[in-house]
C-alpha positions in Angstrom: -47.6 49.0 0.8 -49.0 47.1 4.0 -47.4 48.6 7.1 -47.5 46.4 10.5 -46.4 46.7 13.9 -45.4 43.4 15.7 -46.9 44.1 19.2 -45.5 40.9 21.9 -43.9 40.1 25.3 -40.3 39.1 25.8 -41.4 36.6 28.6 -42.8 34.5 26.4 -42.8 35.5 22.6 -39.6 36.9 22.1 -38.2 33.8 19.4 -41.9 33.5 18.0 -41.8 37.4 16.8 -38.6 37.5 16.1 -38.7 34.5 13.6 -42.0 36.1 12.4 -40.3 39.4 11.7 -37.9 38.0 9.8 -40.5 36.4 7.7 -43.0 39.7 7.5 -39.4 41.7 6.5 -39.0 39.5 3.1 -42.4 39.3 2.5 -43.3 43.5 3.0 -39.9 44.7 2.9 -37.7 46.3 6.1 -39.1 49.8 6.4 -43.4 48.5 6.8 -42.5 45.9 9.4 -41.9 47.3 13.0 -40.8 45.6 16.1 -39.3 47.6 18.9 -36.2 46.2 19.3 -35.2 46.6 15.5 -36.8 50.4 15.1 -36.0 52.3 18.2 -32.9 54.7 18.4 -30.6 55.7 21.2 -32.3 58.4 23.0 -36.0 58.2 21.7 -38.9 57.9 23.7 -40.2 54.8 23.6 -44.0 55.5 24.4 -43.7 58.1 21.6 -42.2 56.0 19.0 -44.7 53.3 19.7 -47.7 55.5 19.2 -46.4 56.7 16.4 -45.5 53.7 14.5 -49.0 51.8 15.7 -51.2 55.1 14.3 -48.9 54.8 11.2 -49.8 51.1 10.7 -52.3 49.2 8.6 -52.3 46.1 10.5 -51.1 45.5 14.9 -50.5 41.8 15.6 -51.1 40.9 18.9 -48.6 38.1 19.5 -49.9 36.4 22.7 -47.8 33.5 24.3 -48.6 31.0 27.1 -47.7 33.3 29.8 -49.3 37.1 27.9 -52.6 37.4 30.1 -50.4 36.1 33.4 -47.6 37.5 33.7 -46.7 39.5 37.1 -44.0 42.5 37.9 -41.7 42.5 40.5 -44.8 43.2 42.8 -46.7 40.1 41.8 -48.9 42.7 40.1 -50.6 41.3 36.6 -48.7 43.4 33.8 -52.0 43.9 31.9 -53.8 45.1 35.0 -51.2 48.1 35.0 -52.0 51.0 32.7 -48.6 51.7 31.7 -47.6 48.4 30.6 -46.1 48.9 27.2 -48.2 46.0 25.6 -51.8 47.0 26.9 -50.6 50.6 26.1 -49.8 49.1 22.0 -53.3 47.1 21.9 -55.0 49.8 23.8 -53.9 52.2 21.5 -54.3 50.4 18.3 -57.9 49.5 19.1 -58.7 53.0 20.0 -56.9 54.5 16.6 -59.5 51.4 14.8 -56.5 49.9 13.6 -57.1 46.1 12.3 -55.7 43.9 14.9 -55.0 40.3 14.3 -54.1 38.3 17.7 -51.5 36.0 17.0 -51.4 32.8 19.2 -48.1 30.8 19.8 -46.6 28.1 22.3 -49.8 26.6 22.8 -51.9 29.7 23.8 -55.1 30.5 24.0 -57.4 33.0 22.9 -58.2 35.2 26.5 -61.6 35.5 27.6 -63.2 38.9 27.8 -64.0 38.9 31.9 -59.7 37.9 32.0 -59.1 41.2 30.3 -58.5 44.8 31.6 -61.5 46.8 30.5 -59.7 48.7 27.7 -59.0 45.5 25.7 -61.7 43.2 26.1 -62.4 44.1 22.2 -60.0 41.8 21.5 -61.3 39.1 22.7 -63.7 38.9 20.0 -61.2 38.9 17.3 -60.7 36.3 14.7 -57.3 34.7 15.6 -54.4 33.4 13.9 -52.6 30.3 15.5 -48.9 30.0 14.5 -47.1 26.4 15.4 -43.6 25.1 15.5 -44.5 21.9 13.7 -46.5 24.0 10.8 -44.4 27.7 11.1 -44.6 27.7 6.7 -48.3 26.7 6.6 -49.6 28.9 9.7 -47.6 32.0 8.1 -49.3 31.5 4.9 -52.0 31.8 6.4 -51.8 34.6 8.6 -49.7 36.5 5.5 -53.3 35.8 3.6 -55.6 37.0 6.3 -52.9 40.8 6.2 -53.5 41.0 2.3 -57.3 40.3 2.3 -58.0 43.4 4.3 -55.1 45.3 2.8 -55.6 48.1 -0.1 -54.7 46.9 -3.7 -51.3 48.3 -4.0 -50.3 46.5 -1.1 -49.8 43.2 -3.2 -46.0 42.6 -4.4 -45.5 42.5 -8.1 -44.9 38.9 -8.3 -48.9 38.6 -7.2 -50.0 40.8 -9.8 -47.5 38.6 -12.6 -49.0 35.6 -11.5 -52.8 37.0 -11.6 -51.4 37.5 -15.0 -50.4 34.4 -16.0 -53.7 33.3 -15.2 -55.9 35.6 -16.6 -53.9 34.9 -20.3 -54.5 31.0 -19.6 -58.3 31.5 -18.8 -58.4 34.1 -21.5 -57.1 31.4 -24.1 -59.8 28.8 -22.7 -62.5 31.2 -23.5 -61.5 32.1 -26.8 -62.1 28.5 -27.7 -65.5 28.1 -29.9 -68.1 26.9 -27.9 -68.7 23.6 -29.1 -64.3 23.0 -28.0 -65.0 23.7 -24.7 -67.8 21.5 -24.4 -66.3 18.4 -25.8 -64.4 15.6 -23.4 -61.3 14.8 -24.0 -58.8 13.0 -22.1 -55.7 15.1 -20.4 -52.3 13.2 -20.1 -50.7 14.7 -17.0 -47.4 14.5 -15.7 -47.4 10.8 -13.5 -43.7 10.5 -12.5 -42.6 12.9 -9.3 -40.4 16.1 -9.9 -38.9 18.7 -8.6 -41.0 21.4 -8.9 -40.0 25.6 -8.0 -42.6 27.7 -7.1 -42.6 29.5 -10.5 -43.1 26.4 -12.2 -46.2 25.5 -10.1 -47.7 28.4 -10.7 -47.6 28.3 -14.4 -48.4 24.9 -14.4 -52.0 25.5 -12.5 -52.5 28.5 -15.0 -51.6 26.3 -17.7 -54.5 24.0 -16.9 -56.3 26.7 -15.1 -56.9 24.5 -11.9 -58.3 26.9 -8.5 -56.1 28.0 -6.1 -57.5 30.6 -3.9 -53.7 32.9 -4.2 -52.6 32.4 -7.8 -56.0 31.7 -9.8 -59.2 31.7 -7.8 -61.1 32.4 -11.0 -60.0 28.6 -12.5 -61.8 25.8 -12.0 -60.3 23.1 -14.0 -61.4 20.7 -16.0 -65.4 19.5 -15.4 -64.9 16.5 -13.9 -67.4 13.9 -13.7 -66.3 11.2 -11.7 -67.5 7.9 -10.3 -67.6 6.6 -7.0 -67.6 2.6 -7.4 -66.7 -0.3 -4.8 -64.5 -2.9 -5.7 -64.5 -5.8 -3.4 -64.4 -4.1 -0.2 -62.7 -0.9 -1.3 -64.2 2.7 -2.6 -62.6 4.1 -5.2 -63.1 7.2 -7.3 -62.6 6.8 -11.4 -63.0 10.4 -13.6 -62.2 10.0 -17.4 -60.8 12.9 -18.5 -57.3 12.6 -16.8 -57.7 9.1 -16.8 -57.1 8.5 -13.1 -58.6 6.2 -10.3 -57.9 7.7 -6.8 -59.0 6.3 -3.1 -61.9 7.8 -1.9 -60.7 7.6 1.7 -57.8 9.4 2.8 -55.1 7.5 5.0 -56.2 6.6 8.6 -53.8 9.4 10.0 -51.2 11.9 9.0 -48.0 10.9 7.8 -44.2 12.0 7.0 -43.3 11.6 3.8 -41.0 8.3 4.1 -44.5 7.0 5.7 -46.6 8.3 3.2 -44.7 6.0 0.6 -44.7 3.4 2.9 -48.5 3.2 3.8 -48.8 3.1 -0.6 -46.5 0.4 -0.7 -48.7 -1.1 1.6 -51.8 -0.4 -0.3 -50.0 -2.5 -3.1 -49.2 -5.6 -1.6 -52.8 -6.0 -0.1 -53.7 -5.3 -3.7 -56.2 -2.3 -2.6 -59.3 -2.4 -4.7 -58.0 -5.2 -7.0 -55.0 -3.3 -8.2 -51.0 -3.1 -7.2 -49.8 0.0 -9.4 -51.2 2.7 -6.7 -48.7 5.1 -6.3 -48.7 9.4 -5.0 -50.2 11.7 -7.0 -47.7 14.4 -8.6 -48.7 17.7 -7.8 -50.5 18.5 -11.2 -52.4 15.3 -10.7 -54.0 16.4 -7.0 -54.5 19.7 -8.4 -57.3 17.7 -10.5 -59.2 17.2 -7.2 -59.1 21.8 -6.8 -62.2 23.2 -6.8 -64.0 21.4 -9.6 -66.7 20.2 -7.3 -66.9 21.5 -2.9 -67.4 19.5 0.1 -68.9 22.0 2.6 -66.1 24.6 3.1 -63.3 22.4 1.5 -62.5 22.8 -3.0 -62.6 18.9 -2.7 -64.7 17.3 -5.0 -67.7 16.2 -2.8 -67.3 12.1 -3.9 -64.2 12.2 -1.9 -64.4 11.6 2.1 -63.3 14.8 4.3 -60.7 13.1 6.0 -57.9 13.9 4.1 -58.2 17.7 4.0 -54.2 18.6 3.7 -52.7 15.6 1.1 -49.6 14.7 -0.1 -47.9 14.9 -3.4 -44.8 13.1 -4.6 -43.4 16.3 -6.0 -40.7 18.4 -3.7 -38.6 21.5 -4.3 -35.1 21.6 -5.6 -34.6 22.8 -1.7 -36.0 19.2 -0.7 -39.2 20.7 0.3 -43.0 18.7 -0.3 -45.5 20.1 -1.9 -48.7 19.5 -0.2 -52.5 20.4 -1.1 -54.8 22.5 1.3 -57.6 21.6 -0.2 -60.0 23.3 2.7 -57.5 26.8 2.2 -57.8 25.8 -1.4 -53.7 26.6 -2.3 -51.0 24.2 -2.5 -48.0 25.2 -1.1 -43.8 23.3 -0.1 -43.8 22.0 3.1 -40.4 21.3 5.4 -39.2 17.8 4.8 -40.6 16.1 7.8 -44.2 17.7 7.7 -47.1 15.4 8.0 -50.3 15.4 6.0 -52.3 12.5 5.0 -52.3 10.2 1.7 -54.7 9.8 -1.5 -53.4 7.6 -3.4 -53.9 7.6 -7.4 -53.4 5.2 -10.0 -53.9 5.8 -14.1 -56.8 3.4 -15.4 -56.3 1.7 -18.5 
């Protein structure tokens, strides 16, 4: 199991890691998640339990606020310019051990420059970061959660990863046992048009069901291949594909949207009678799951017909929690947002 050790400053991180502990502790469990406050006994040396719990660790992140490369002592002294600051003793000690160090960037930080840091860690200003927002906390996590498991060993995924790889691999398995000449023919897929509420179980049998990509719970699928149509009508682009039967805009909206906006801006789209038609409505999560992988767009599983600008889309479906699912399409998952969150719109309608 992934260990990690949470390194950070009070003066300006303290709520960040704290509310990212709690989210590492149900994700890898209490005893492979350290943060100082949480771990260290009456009577123990600090210094020493630190080294010892950052040699023990797989992964150190470096949770760097506004105020980390700053911040003075009581002598106006820069903390990181003192060798026994705790926090350039943690990094300085990781990167030493070669343990895989993540910085983590929060309340609007940014990534130090190698000339602003102390000589022992200016190796970490050429690592990869990982930015976690307020407005995006579920999303950024996700992210940073998948960047810890793609450098952890195999027994460090949870069993309900392996189930779902699972799942999958039956679904493909059933699509390939299909003679040849099945596979090959096109037939038209009737999907799911009215919005639900959908669990996370239930979406992920649902994209192994019709084995659509998703880089954490089937990055082998790829759907169903598509071959759709880019066509203008009037003075509006639209994309038709046949074999789920669905007409979508080949523009995302103008700007990011909360949901009560997102079905406002369709409603919109109807009464201007976009592209000659007034039954455009949002996709359900099974329908934008169509758009996964079967066809890229640069570094995005959007099918390449479809303009870039509408990267994170979307859906009509929520959670029984009142969450929204929304697509990644350049991250390639599709995950529940917090009511609220803002992503742009696509809108579908079924053709005829």
């Amino acid at each position: 199991m992934t260990t990690i050790f949470i390194s950070y400053r009070r003066d300006d991180a303290a709520a960040y890691a704290g509310r990212l502990y709690d989210g590492l502790r149900e994700r890898y469990g209490d005893d492979h998640v350290f943060m100082d406050v949480d771990r260290i006994q009456p009577g123990e040396n600090f210094a020493a339990v630190i080294a010892r719990s950052i040699h023990g660790a797989d992964v150190v992140l470096a949770v760097i606020g506004d105020s980390w490369l700053t911040v003075a002592n009581e002598s106006q002294q820069r903390r990181l310019d003192d060798p026994d600051d705790f926090v350039r003793l943690e990094l300085q000690t990781a990167l030493d051990a070669g343990r895989r160090v993540i910085p983590v960037l929060v309340g609007d930080a940014k990534m130090p420059a190698e000339q602003a840091l102390p000589q022992p860690l200016r190796r970490l200003a050429g690592l990869q970061a990982v930015t976690l927002s307020n407005e995006r906390w579920d999303y950024d996590s996700e992210r940073l959660i998948r960047s810890i498991d793609s450098g952890a060993r195999p027994r460090a995924r949870r069993k309900w990863l392996w189930a779902g790889a699972a799942l999958a691999a039956v679904a493909l398995a059933a699509v390939l046992a299909l003679p040849q000449t099945s596979r090959l023919v096109s037939r038209s897929v009737q999907l799911r048009a009215a919005p639900a509420a959908v669990s996370v179980e239930q979406a992920r049998a649902m994209v192994a069901q019709h084995n659509f990509f998703h880089t954490r719970w089937n990055a082998a699928g790829s759907a169903a291949v598509l071959a759709p149509e880019r066509k203008l009508l009037g003075t509006d682009v639209v994309v038709s594909e046949t074999h789920y039967r669905l007409m979508w805009q080949q523009r995302a909206s103008p700007r990011p949207l909360d949901h009560d906006r997102a079905r406002a801006y369709v409603e919109e789209l109807n009464a201007r009678r976009f592209a000659g038609f007034n039954d455009w409505r949002l996709p359900t999560l099974e329908e934008a799951m169509t758009l996964m992988g079967s066809g890229t767009s640069e570094d995005c599983h959007l099918h390449k017909l479809f303009d870039r600008s509408g990267p994170i889309m979307h859906t009509a479906d929520t959670t029984d929690s009142g969450r929204n699912w929304i697509v990644y399409f350049c991250d390639g998952i599709a995950v529940p947002e917090r009511a609220g969150f803002n992503a742009q719109v696509r809108a579908v309608r079924a053709l005829r």
